[in-house]
C-alpha positions in Angstrom: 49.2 11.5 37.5 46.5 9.2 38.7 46.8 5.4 37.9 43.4 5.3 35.7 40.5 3.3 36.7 39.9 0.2 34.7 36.7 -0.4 32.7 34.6 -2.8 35.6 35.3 0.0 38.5 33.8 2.4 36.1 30.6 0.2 34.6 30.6 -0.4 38.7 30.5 3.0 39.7 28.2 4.0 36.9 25.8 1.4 37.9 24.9 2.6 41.4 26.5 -0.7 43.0 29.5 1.9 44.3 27.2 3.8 46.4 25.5 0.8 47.8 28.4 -0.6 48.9 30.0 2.5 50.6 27.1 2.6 52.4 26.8 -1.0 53.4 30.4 -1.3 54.7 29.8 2.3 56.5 26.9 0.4 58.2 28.7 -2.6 59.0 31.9 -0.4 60.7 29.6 1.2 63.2 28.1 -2.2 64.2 31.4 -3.4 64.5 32.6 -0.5 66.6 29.8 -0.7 69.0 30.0 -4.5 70.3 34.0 -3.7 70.2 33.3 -0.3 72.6 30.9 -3.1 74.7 34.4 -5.3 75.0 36.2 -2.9 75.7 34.2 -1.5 78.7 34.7 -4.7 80.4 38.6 -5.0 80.0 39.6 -1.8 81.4 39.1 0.3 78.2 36.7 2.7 79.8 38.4 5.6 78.5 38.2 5.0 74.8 34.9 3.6 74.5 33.2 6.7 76.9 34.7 8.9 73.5 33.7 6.7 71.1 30.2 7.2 72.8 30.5 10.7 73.3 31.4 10.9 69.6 28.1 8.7 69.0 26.2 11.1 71.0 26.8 14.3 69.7 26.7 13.1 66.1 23.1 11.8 67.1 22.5 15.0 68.8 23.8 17.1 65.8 22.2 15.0 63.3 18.7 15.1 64.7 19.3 18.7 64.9 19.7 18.7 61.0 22.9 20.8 61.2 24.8 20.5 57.7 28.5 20.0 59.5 26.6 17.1 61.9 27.1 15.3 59.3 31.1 15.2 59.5 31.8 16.0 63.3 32.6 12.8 65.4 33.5 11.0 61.7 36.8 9.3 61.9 39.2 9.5 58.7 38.1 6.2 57.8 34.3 6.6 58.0 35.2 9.5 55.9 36.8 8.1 53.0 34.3 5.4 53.7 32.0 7.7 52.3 30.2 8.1 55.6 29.1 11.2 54.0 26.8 9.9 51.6 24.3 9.1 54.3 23.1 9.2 57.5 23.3 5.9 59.6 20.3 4.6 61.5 20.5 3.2 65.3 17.6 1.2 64.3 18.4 -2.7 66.0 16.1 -4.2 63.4 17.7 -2.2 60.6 21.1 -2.5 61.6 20.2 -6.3 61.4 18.7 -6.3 58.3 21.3 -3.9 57.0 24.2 -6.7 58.1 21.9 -9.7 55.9 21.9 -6.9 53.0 25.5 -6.7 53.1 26.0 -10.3 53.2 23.9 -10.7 49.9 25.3 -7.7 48.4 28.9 -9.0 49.4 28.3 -12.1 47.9 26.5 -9.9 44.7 29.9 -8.4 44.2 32.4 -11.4 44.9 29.9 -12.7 42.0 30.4 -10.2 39.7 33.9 -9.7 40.2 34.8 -13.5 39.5 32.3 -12.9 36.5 34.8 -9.9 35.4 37.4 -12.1 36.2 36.2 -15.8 34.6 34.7 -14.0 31.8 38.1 -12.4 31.0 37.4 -8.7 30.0 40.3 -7.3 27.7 40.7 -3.4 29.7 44.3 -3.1 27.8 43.5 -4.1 23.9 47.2 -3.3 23.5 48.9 -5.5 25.6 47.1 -8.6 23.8 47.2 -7.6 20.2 50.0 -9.2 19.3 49.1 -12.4 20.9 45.9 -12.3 19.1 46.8 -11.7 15.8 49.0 -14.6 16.2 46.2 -17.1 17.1 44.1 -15.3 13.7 46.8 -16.3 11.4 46.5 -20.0 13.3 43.3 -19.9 12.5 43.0 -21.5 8.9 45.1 -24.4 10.5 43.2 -25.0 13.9 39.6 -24.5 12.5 39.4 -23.9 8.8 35.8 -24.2 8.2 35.4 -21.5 11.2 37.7 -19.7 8.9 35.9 -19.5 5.9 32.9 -18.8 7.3 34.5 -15.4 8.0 35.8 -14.7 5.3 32.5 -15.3 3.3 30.7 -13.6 6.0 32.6 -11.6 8.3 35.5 -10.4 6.4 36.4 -7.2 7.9 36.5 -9.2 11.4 39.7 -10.6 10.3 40.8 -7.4 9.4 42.2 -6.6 12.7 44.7 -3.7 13.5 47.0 -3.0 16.9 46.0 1.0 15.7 42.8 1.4 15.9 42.1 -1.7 18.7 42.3 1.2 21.6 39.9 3.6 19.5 37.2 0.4 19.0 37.8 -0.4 22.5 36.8 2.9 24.0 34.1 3.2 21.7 32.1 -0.2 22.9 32.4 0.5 25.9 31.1 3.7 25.6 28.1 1.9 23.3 27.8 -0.9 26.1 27.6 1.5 28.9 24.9 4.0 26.7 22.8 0.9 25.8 22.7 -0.5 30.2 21.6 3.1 30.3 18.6 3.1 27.8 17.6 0.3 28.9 17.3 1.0 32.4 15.7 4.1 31.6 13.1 2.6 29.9 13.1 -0.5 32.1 11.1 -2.6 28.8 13.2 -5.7 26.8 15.8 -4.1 24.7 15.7 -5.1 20.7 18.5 -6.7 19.1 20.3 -5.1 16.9 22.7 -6.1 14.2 24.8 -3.3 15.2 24.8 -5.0 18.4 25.5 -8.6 17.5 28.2 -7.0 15.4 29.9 -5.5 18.7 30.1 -9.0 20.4 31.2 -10.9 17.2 34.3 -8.4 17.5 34.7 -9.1 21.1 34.5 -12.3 20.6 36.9 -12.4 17.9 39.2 -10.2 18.5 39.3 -10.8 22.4 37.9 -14.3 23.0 35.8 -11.9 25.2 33.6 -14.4 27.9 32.1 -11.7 28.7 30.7 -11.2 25.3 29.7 -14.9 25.0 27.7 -14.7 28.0 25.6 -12.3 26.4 25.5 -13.6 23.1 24.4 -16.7 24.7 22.0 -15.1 26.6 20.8 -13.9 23.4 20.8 -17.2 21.7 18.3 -17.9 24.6 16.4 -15.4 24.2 15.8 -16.4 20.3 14.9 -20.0 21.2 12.5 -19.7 23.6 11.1 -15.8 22.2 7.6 -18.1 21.1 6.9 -19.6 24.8 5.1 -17.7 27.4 6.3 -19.1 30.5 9.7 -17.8 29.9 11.1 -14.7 30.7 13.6 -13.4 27.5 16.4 -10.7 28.4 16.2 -9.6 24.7 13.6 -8.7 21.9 13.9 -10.0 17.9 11.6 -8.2 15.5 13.9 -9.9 12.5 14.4 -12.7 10.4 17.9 -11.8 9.5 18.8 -11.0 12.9 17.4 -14.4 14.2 19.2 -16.0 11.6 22.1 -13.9 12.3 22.5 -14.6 16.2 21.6 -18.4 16.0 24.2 -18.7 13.2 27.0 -16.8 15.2 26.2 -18.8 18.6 26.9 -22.2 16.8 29.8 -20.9 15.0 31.7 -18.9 17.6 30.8 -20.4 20.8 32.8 -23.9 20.3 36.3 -21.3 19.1 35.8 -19.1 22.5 35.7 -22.0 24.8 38.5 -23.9 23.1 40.4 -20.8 23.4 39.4 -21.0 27.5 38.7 -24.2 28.2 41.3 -26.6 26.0 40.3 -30.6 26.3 43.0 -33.0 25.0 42.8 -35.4 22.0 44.4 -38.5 22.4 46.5 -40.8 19.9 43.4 -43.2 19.5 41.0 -40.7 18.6 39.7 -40.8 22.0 39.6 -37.1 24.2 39.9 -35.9 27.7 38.0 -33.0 29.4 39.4 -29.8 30.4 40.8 -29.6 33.7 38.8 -28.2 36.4 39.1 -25.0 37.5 37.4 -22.3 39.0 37.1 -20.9 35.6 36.1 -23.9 34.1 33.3 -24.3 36.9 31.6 -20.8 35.6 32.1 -21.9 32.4 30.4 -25.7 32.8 27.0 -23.7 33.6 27.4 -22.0 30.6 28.2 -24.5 28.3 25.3 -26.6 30.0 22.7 -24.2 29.4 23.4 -23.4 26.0 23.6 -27.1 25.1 20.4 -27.8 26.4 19.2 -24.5 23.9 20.9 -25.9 21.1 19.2 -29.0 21.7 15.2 -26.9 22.4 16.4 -25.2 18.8 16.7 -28.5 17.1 13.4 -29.3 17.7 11.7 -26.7 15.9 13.5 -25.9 13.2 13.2 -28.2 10.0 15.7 -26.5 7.5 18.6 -29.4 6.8 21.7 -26.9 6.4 20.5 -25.8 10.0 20.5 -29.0 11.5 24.0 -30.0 9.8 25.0 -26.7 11.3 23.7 -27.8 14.5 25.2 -31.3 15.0 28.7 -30.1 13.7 29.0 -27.5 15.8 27.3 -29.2 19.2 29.9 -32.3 18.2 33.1 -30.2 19.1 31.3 -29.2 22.1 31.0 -32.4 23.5 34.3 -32.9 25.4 32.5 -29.9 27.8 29.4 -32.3 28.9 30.8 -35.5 28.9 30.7 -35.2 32.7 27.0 -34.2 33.1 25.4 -37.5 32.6 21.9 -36.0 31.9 23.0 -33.7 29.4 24.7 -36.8 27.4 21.3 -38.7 27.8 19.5 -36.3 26.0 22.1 -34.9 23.5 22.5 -39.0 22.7 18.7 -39.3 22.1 18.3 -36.3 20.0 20.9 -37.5 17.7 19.8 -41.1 17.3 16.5 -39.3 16.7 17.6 -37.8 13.6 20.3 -40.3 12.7 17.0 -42.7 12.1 14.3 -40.4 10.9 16.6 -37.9 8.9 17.7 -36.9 5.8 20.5 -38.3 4.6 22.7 -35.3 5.2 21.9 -34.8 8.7 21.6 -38.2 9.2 25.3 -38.4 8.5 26.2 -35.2 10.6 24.2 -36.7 13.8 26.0 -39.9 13.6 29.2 -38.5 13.7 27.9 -36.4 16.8 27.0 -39.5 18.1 30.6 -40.9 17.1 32.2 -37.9 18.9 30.6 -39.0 21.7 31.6 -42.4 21.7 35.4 -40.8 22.1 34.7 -40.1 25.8 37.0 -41.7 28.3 34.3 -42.4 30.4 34.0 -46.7 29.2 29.9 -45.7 31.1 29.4 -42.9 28.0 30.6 -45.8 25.4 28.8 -48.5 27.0 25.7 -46.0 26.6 26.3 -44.8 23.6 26.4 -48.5 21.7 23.8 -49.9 23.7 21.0 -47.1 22.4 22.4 -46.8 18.8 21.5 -50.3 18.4 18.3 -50.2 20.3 17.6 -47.4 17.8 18.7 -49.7 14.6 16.9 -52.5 15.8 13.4 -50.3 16.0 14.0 -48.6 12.7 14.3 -52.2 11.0 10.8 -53.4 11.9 10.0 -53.1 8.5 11.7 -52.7 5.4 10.3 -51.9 1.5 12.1 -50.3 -1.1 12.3 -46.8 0.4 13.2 -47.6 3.6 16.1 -50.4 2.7 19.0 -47.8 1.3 18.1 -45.8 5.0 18.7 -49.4 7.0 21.6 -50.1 5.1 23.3 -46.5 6.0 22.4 -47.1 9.4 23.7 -50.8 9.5 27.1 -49.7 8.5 27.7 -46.3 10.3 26.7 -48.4 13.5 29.5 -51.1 12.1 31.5 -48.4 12.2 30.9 -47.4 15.7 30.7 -50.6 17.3 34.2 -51.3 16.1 35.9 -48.4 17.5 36.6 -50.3 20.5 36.6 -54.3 20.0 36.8 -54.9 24.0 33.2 -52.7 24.6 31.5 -53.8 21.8 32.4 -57.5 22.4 30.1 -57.5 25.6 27.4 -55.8 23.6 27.8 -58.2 20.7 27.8 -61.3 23.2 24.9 -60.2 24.8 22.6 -59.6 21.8 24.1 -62.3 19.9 22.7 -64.7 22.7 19.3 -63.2 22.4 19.1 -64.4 19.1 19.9 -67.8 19.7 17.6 -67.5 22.5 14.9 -66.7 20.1 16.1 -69.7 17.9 15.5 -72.3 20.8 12.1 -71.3 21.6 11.4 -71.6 18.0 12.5 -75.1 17.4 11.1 -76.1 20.6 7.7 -75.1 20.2 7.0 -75.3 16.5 3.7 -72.6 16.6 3.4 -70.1 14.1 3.6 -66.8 17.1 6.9 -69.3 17.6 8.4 -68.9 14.3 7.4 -65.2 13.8 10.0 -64.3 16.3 12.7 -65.9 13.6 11.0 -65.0 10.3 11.2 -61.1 10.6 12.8 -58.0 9.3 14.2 -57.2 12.6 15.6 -60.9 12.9 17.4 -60.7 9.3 18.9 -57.3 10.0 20.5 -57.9 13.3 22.1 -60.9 11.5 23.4 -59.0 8.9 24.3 -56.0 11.4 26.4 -58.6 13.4 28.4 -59.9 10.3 29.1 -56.7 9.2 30.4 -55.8 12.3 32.7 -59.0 12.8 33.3 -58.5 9.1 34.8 -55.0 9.7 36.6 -56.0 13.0 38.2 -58.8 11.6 39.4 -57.4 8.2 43.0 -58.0 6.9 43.0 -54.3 6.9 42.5 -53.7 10.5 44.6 -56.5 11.5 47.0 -54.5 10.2 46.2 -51.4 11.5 46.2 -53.2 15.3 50.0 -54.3 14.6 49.0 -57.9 14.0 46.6 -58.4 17.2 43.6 -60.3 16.3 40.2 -58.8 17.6 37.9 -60.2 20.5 35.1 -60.3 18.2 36.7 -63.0 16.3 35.2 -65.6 19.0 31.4 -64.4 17.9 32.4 -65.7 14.6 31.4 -69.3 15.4 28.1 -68.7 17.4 26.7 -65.9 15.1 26.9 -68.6 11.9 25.6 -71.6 14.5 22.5 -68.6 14.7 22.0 -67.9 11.4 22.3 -71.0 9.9 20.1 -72.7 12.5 17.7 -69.8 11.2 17.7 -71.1 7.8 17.1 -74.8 8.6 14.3 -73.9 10.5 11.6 -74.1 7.8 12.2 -74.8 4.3 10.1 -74.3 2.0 9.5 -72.2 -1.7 7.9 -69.6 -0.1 10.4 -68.7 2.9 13.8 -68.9 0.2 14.0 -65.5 0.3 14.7 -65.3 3.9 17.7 -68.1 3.3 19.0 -65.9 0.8 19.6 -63.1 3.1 21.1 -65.0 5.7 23.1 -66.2 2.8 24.3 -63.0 1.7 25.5 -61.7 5.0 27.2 -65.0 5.9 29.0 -64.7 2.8 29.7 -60.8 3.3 31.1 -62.8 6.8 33.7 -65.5 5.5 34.9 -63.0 2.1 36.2 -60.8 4.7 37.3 -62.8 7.6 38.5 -65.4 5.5 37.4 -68.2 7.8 35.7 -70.9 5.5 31.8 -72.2 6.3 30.2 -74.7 4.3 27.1 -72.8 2.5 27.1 -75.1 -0.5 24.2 -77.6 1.4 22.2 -74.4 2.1 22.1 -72.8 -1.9 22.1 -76.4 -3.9 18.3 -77.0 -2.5 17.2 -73.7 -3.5 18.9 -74.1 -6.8 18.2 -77.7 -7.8 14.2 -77.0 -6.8 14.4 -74.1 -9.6 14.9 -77.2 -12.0 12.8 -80.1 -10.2 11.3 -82.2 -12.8 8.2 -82.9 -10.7 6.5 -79.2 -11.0 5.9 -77.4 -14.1 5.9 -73.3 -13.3 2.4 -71.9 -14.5 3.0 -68.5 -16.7 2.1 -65.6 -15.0 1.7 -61.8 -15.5 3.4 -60.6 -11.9 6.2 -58.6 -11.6 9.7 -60.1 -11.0 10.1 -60.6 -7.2 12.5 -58.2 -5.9 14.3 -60.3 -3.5 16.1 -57.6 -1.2 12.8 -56.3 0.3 10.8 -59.8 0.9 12.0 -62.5 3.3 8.5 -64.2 2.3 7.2 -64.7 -1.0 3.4 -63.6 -1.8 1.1 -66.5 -1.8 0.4 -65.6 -5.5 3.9 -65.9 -7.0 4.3 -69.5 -5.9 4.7 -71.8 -8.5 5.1 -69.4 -11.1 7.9 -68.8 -14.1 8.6 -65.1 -12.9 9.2 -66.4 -9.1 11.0 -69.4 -10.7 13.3 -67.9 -12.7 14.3 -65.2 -10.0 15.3 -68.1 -7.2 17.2 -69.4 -10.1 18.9 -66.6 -10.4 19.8 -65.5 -6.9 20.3 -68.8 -6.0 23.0 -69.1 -9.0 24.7 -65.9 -8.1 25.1 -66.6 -4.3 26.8 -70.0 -4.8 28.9 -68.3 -7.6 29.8 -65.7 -5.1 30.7 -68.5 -2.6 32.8 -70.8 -4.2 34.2 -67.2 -5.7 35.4 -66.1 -2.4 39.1 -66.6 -0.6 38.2 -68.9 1.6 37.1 -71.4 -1.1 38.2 -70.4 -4.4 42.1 -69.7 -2.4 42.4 -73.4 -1.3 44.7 -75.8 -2.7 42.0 -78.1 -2.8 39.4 -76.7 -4.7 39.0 -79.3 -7.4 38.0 -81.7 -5.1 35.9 -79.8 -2.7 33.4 -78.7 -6.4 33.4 -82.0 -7.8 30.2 -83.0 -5.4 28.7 -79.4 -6.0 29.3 -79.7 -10.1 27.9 -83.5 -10.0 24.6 -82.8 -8.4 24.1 -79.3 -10.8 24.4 -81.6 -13.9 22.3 -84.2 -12.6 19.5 -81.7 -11.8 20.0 -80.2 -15.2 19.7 -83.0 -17.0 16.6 -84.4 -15.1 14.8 -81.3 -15.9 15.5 -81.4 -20.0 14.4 -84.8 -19.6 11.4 -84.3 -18.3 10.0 -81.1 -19.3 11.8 -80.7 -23.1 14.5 -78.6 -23.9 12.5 -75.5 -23.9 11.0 -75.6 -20.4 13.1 -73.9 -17.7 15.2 -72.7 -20.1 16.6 -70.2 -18.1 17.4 -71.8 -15.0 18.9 -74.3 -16.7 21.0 -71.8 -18.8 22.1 -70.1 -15.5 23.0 -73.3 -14.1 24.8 -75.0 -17.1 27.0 -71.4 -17.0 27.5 -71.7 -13.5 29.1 -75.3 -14.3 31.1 -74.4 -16.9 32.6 -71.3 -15.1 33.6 -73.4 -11.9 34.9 -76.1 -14.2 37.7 -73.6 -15.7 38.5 -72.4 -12.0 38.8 -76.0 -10.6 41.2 -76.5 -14.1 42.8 -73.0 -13.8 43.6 -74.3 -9.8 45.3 -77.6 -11.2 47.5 -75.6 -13.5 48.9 -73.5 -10.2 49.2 -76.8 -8.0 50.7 -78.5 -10.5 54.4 -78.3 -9.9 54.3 -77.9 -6.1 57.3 -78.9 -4.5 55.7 -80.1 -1.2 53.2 -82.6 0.0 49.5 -82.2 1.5 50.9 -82.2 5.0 53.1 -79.4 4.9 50.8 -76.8 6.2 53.3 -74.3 6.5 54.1 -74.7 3.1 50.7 -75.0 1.8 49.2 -72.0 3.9 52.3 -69.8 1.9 51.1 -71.5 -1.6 47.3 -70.3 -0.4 48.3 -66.5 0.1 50.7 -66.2 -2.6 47.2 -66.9 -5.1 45.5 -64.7 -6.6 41.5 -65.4 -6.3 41.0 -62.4 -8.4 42.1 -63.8 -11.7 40.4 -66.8 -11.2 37.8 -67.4 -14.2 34.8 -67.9 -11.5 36.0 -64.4 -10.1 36.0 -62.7 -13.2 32.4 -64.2 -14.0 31.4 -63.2 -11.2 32.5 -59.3 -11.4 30.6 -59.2 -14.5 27.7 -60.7 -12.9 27.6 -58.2 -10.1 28.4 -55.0 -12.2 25.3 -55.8 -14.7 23.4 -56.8 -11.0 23.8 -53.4 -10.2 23.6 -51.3 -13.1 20.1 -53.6 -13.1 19.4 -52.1 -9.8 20.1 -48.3 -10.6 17.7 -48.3 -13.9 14.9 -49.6 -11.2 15.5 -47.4 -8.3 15.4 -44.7 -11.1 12.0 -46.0 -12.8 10.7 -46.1 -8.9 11.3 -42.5 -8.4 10.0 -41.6 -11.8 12.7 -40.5 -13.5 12.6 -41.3 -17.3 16.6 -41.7 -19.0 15.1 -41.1 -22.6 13.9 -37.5 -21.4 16.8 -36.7 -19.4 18.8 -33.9 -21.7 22.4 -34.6 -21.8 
C-alpha cells in the first residue's frame, strides 16, 4: 500500500503550485539537455547528441503536426514522469529565458514555503504528539497560570483535549482550511472572519503550538488593527464587535505561550534574561514577532478601555526577551510605555511600568542604560508642576522609578552622578549671579522632586534591608550620599525668607527620608530651629485672617496674601515642629549614646524663644505655636532622660568605639518617648490628610451608608 501523502503535498497539489513546477523543471531539463548536446558535439560525442536532435526534431515535427501520440514520442522516462505530458514545450530563446528567471523565483517561492511548512511546524501526525501535549496542558497551571484561567473561564472545552478524537478534528480542519482557500479564491474578494474560524486556530494553537496557525491569526490581528486605514491592504474582513474583541483578545493571550513553546529565552538568577538562541527557526520567527509588536503597539493607540491596555502591557512584557535585539523596536515599545506610565491611570500606569521594568532585565547594559536615562527624562517632565491632583501621580512615579533605578547600583550610579552634578551646576549659577531668572532654576517643582527622587533612590539602595540581601556589600550609590545633601542643603540656604519655608521643608523631608534609612547622621537642626523660632518671634504680631490653612505639600512658595497671618503662622509652626520631632526621632540621632548632650543646645534655644514670645505678646498670643513647641520640649526632655537611664551602667568608656557602636545597635529607637510621640503625631497627620483628600473629591462620610 502506498506511503500516504502528507497534508502540505496535498494543500500543494491542490493549489496549482504542483503543476507549475512540473512544468518549470520540464522546461529547465530541455535547456539543460541542449547546451549539454552542444558539449558534447565538440568532445567526440557526435553520436548521442545527432539522436537527441533527431529526437528534438521529430517531436517538433509531430507536435506541429498536432498528432495526439507527438506528444509522448522522443519523451525520455524521466521527462515522462516529469510530467512532460502536461504541456508542450516552446523553442522560443526569449521564452526559454524568461521561463529559466520564472523557475528561479518560483524555486525560491517553494524553498519559501517549504521552510514556512517547516518553521511554522505543521502537526500532519496528531497522534504521535498527543501525549507530549497533554503533558505540557497539565504544566500549564504551573508555567502560566493566568493563561490558564483565562481558559477555563473562556475556552473550557479547549482544555478538554482527547488522543480519540485528535485524528477526526485533524482531518476535519484541514478539510475546512482547504474548502475556505477554495472559496476564497473563487470569489477572489476579502474573506470575513468568523468565530468558527478563530475557533479552528485557537485549537491549533492549543492543542498543536501550530506556527502555522499563529501566522494567520496574526495576520488577522493585523488585519483588525489597521481595518479603519485606507492605505493598507487587510487579508481579512470584521463585520463584529465580538469577533474584534474576540481575535485581539486571543492574539495577546496566545501569542506570548506559542513562541515560548518555540522560541524558549532563559531567566537568570538575578532576575535578569537572555534571548533565544538563533536559529533558522528563530530567524522566521523574529519577523513575526516584530511585526506583531509594532501592531500591538498601533492598537495601543487607539483604544482607551483600561482592562485593554493592562491586557496589552502584560502580555507585550513577556514578549520582550524576543526584541531586545531590534533596537528600534525597544525605542518605541520604551516610549509608548513611559507614555502611559505618566499620563495613565493608575492601573495601567502600574502594568506599563513593569513593562518598562521587564525591559530593564535585558543583558544588553545599552537597553538599561536607555531604559533609566528616558524613565527619568519622563519623571523630570511630568513634575513641572504639581497641585493636589497631580502630587499622589508624582509620588507613584518617584518610587516605581526608585525602584528601577536600583535594580542595578553599578548603571544607575553613572546616571545618578551625572544628574546629580546638574543640580549642583544649577546651584552655582544661582549663588553666583543672584537674579531672579537665576534663582527660578532652584526654586521649582522640578528642582524639589529630583531631590527627593535622588534620596529615595540612595535611601532604597542603601537600606539595611538590601545590605542584606547583597550579602553584606555596601552599594556604589552610597558615595552620592555626601554630594546630594551638599545640593540640597546649599538649596535651602540660598534664600531665606517667610515666604520660600515651604521649599526648606521639602528639602527637609526628603533629607530626613535620606539619613532614617541610611542611617548616616546630617545636622538638620540649624535648618528647622529658624523656621520654628520665627513662628514665635516677639517682633511680629500675625494679623487674623479668613484663608484657608496652607497645604504645605503642594507649595514650595507661599501666596503673597498668607504672609503674616495666624493661619500661615500656625501651619509653619506645625510642620516645622513635626520635622525636627521627626529628626531628632530618627536612628541616627535618637540611637546615639550621646543624645543628651547633642539636645541640650536645641531644647535651650526652644525655651528661650518660648518664653520671649509670652513675654511679649501675653499668654494668649501664639498660643498654639507655643503649645506645639513647649510639647516638643517636653517630649525630647523624657528621650534625653530615658537615654541616661540606658547609658547609665555602661561598662566602657567614650573611646571604645567598638564597644559603643554594639551599645548603639543593641537600642531600641522605637520605644523611645520622642518615637512614640511622634507615631501618634504622624498617624492623626494622616488620618488628617485622608478626611481632606476625601472632602476634595466630594465625598461626604455623614452620607456614606455603612
Amino acid at each position: 500500500m502506498g506511503k500516504k501523502a502528507t497534508k502540505s503535498t496535498r494543500k500543494f497539489a491542490a493549489s496549482g503550485q504542483l503543476k507549475k513546477t512540473i512544468q518549470a523543471r520540464r522546461k529547465f531539463r530541455d535547456i539543460k539537455k541542449k547546451a549539454e548536446k552542444r558539449k558534447g558535439s565538440g568532445k567526440g560525442k557526435d553520436g548521442e547528441a545527432r539522436e537527441d536532435e533527431d529526437g528534438s526534431d521529430e517531436e517538433e515535427e509531430e507536435k506541429e503536426a498536432g498528432g495526439s501520440s507527438g506528444k509522448f514520442k522522443g519523451m525520455s522516462v524521466d521527462d515522462f514522469l516529469g510530467g512532460g505530458f502536461m504541456q508542450g514545450a516552446s523553442d522560443d530563446e526569449a521564452s526559454e529565458e524568461d521561463a529559466i528567471s520564472q523557475d528561479e523565483d518560483e524555486d525560491e517561492e517553494g524553498s519559501e514555503f517549504d521552510d514556512d511548512n517547516e518553521s511554522f511546524a505543521d502537526v500532519d501526525d496528531l497522534e504521535d504528539e498527543g501525549e507530549a501535549h497533554l503533558v505540557e496542558l497539565s504544566k500549564l497551571a504551573e508555567k502560566d497560570p493566568e493563561f490558564f484561567k483565562y481558559l477555563q473561564d473562556n475556552d473550557r472545552e479547549l482544555l478538554d483535549f482527547s488522543l480519540s478524537g485528535a485524528n477526526a478534528a485533524a482531518s476535519e480542519d484541514e478539510e475546512d482550511e482547504e474548502e475556505d482557500d477554495e472559496e476564497a479564491m473563487e470569489e477572489d474578494v476579502t474573506p470575513v472572519l468568523t468565530k468558527e474560524i478563530l475557533r479552528k486556530w485557537q485549537k491549533a494553537l492549543l492543542e498543536h503550538r501550530s506556527l502555522k496557525a499563529l501566522r494567520k491569526l496574526l495576520i488577522a490581528f493585523r488585519s483588525a488593527v489597521h481595518m479603519n486605514e485606507e492605505d493598507q491592504v487587510v487579508a481579512w474582513r470584521i463585520d463584529s464587535a465580538s469577533v474584534y474583541g474576540k481575535l485581539v483578545t486571543t492574539a495577546l493571550r496566545y501569542t506570548p505561550v506559542i513562541l515560548e513553546h518555540h522560541g524558549p529565552y532563559r531567566s537568570l538568577a538575578n532576575g535578569k534574561f537572555k534571548a533565544p538562541t538563533q536559529t533558522n527557526k528563530w530567524k522566521t520567527l523574529q519577523k513575526l514577532i516584530l511585526s506583531y509588536f509594532h501592531n500591538v503597539l498601533h492598537l495601543m493607540g487607539q483604544i482607551a478601555d483600561n482592562d485593554m491596555l493592562r491586557l496589552a502591557f502584560t502580555e507585550t512584557a513577556k514578549l520582550v526577551p524576543y526584541v531586545t535585539g531590534n533596537r528600534k523596536t525597544v525605542k518605541v515599545y520604551l516610549k509608548t510605555c513611559l507614555s502611559y506610565w505618566s499620563s495613565a491611570e493608575d492601573n495601567v500606569r502600574i502594568s506599563a511600568f513593569l513593562s518598562v521594568r521587564r525591559l530593564a532585565g535585558a543583558m544588553d547594559e545599552s537597553v538599561l542604560d536607555l531604559v533609566l536615562k528616558n524613565t527619568y527624562l519622563t519623571l523630570v517632565r511630568s513634575c513641572k508642576s504639581t497641585s493636589a491632583h497631580t502630587l499622589p501621580t508624582i509620588n507613584l512615579m518617584k518610587n516605581s522609578a526608585s525602584e528601577l533605578f536600583c535594580t542595578d547600583h553599578s548603571a544607575s550610579y553613572q546616571h545618578a552622578f551625572g544628574y546629580i552634578r546638574q543640580l549642583a551646576i544649577h546651584l552655582r549659577n544661582s549663588m553666583k549671579t543672584k537674579t531672579k531668572e537665576a534663582y527660578k532654576q532652584v526654586y521649582n517643582w522640578q528642582y524639589v522632586h529630583c531631590v527627593d527622587f535622588w534620596a529615595l533612590v540612595i535611601a532604597r539602595a542603601c537600606d539595611k534591608q538590601t545590605l542584606i540581601d547583597r550579602g553584606g556589600a555596601e552599594s556604589e550609590l552610597k558615595a552620592l550620599i555626601y554630594p546630594l545633601v551638599q545640593v540640597a542643603l546649599g538649596a535651602a540656604r540660598l534664600i531665606r525668607n517667610p515666604r520660600s519655608f515651604p521649599f526648606h521643608l521639602h528639602i527637609m523631608r526628603s533629607i530626613l527620608h535620606l539619613t532614617s534609612h541610611t542611617n548616616v547622621y546630617v545636622p538638620l537642626a540649624p535648618y528647622l530651629l529658624p523656621v520654628l523660632t520665627s513662628t514665635l518671634s516677639a517682633s511680629t504680631k500675625p494679623k487674623p485672617s479668613t484663608l484657608r490653612p496652607l497645604d504645605f505639600e503642594t507649595h514650595i512658595r507661599a501666596p503673597q496674601q498668607y504672609l503674616k497671618t495666624r493661619v500661615y503662622n500656625e501651619g509653619l509652626a506645625e510642620e516645622a515642629a513635626f520635622l525636627l520631632a521627626a529628626y531628632l526621632a530618627s536612628a541616627p540621632v535618637q540611637g546615639s549614646i550621646g543624645f543628651p548632650e547633642l539636645v541640650v543646645p536645641i531644647t535651650l534655644l526652644l525655651r528661650k524663644a518660648i518664653k520671649g514670645a509670652r513675654a511679649a505678646q501675653g499668654k494668649l498670643a501664639k498660643a498654639k505655636e507655643t503649645a506645639l513647641t513647649k510639647t516638643l520640649v517636653d517630649r525630647v526632655d523624657d528621650s534625653a532622660r530615658w537615654v541616661e537611664g540606658r547609658r547609665a551602667g555602661v561598662p566602657f568608656a567614650p573611646g571604645k568605639l567598638a564597644e559603643v557602636e554594639r551599645w548603639e545597635d543593641a537600642l531600641k529607637v522605637e520605644d523611645a518617648p520622642l518615637a512614640r510621640y511622634v507615631k501618634v503625631q504622624r498617624k492623626a497627620r494622616e488620618k488628617r490628610r485622608q478626611l481632606v483628600e476625601k472632602a476634595r473629591e466630594g465625598e461626604d462620610e455623614i452620607l456614606e451608608e455603612d
